[in-house]
C-alpha positions in Angstrom: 120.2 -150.6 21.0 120.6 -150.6 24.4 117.1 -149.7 25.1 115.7 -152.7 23.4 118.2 -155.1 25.0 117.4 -153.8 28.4 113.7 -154.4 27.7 114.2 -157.8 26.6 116.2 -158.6 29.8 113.3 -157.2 32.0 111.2 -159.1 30.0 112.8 -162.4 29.9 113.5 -162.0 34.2 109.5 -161.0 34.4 108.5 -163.4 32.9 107.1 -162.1 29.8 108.9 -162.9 26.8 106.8 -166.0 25.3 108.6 -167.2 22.1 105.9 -170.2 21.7 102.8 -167.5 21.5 104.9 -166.1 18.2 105.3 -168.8 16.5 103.9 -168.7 13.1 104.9 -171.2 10.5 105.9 -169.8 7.5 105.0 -172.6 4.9 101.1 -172.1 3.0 100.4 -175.7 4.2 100.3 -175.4 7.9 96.8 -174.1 8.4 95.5 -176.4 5.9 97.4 -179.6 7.6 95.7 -178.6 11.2 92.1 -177.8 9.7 93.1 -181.7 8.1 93.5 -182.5 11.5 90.7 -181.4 13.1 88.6 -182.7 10.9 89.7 -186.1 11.1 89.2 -186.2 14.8 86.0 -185.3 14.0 85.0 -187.7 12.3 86.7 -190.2 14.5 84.8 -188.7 17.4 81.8 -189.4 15.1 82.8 -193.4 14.6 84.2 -194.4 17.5 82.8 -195.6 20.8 84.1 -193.0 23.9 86.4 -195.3 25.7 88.3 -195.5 22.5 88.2 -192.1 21.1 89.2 -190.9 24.5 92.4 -193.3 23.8 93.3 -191.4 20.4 92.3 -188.4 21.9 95.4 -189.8 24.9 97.6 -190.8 22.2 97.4 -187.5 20.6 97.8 -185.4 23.8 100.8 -187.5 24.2 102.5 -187.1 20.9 102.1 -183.3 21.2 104.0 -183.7 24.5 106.6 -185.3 22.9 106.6 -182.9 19.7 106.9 -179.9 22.1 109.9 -181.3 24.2 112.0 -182.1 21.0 111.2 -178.2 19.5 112.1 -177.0 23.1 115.3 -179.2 22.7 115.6 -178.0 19.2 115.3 -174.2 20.4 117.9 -174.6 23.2 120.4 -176.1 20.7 120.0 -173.5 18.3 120.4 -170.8 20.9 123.3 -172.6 22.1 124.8 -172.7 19.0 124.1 -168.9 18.0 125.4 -168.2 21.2 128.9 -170.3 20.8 129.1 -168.7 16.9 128.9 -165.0 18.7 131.4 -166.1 20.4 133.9 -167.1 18.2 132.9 -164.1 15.7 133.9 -161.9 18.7 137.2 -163.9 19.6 138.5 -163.7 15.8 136.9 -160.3 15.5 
């Protein structure tokens, strides 16, 4: 155990532990939902004059931004939380 705790340490002070490149979600939909996606902007790319597909194309850029600073909050609440129930497991244990 120590081993692989060491390594994650050197990884996580190196710089190489990458929890986003991982991610895969679980449910069957999610490929299907982004191929949706795609094609949608597609065929809005298709319709739409350039000065206003480049605005979607902004407001989509932006609600990604957004989406990826609430899973980062998300993520650094949940750790917090495992972190705080380790804690108290150890403290009763």
């Amino acid at each position: 155990m120590k081993d692989n705790m060491s390594n994650l340490i050197e990884d996580l002070f190196h710089g190489n532990l990458r929890l986003d490149e991982s991610i895969q979600p679980k449910q069957a939909e999610y490929r299907e939902i982004n191929s949706q996606i795609s094609d949608i902007m597609q065929n809005y790319k298709a319709m739409l004059p350039d000065a206003e597909y480049d605005a979607l194309e902004q407001l989509t850029d932006l609600i990604g931004r957004s989406t990826s600073m609430y899973v980062e909050a998300a993520f650094e609440q949940g750790f917090r939380t495992g972190g705080r129930l380790i804690i108290e497991i150890l403290r009763k244990g």
